[in-house]
C-alpha positions in Angstrom: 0.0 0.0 0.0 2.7 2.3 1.3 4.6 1.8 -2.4 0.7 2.8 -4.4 1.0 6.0 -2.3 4.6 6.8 -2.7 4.4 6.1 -6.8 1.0 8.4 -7.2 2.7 10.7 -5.0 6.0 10.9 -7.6 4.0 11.0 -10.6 1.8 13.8 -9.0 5.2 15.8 -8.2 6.9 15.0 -11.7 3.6 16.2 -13.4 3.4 19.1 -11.4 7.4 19.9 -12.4 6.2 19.7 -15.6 3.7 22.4 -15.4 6.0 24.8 -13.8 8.5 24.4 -16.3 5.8 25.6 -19.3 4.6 28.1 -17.0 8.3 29.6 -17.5 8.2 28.6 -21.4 5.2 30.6 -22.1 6.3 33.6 -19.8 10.0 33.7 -21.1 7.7 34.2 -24.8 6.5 37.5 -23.7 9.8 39.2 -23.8 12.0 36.8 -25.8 9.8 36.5 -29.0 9.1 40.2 -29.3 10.6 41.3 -32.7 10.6 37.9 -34.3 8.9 38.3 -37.7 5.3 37.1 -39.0 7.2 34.5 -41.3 9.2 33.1 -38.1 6.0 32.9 -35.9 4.2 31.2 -38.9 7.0 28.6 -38.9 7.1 27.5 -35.8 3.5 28.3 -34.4 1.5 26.9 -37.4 -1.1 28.9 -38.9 -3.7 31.3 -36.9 -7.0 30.3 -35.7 -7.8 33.9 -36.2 -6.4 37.0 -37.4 -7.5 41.0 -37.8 -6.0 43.9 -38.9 -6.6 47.2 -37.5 -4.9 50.3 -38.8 -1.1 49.6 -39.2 -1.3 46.4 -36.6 -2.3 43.0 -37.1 -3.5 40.6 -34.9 -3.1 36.7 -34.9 -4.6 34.2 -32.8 -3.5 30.2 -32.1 -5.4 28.4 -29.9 -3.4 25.7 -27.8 -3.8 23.6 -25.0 -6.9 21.1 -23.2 -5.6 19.9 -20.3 -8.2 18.8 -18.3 -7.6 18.7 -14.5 -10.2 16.7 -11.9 -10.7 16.9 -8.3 -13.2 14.9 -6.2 -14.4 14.2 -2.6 -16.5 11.4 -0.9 -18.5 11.0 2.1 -19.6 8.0 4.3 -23.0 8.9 5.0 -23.0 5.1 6.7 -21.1 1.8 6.3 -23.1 1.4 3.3 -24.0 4.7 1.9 -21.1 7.2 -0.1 -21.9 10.4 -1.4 -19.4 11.8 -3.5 -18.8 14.9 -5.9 -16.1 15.6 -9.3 -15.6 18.6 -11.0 -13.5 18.5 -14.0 -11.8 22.1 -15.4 -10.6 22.5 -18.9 -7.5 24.5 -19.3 -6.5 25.7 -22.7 -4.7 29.1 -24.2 -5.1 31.4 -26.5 -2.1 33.6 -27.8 -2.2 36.6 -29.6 0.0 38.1 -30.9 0.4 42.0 -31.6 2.5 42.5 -34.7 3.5 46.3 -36.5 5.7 45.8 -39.9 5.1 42.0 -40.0 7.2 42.4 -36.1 5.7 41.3 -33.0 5.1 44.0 -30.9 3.1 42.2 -28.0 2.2 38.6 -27.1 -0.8 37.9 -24.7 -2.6 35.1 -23.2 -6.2 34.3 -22.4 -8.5 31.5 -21.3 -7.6 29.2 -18.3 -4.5 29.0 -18.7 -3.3 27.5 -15.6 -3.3 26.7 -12.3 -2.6 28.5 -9.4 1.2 28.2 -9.6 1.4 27.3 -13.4 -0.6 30.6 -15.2 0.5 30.3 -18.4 1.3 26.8 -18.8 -0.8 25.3 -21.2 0.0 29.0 -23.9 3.7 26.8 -23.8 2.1 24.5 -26.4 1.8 27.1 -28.4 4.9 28.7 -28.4 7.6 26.0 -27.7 8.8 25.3 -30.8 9.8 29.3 -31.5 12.0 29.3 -28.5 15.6 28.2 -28.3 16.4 25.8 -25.7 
């Protein structure tokens, strides 16, 4: 029993390291990939889910992400009775991009996105593969 507990227990911390380590991904992004141009951000993004152009900026959209994250409690009502409750959240990201001359200018992040610890995390989907190592 004692070896169920301390294996769940590891996997919960290694998954949890994991989740930091995007959280930094997608927040070094912010600040590393500002000036990178559209055709580098097309390469190693993908293509848009959305874009827009207003005035002399453009605006490009990637959607990334889905993690879904559960959490549930029981009660013994009696020896025989249980009552018990899930709730299941859906994280996900979506990155915009603010570009001026075919530059980006500005790179933000929406949905849930995170945890409490991990904001950002699931946005490093999107933007791994533009960052060096």
């Amino acid at each position: 029993m004692r070896a169920i507990i301390a294996t769940a227990l590891g996997a919960a911390i290694t998954l949890g390291g994991c989740a930091v380590q995007r959280a930094n991904l997608a927040e070094r992004a912010q600040s590393e990939m500002i000036g990178m141009s559209k055709k580098e951000l097309l390469l190693c993004a993908g293509v848009p889910l959305r874009q827009e152009r207003v005035e002399d900026l453009e605006f490009l959209t990637f959607s990334g992400g889905g993690d879904s994250v559960s959490s549930g409690a029981a009660t013994a009502v009696s020896s025989k009775t249980v009552v018990g409750t899930e709730t299941t959240t859906r994280r996900y990201c979506e990155a915009t991009f603010v570009l001026k001359n075919s530059a980006i200018e500005k790179v933000s992040y929406q949905g849930r996105t995170g945890g409490l610890l991990t904001k950002g995390e699931q946005c490093a989907f999107i933007v791994e593969n533009c960052l060096k190592r």
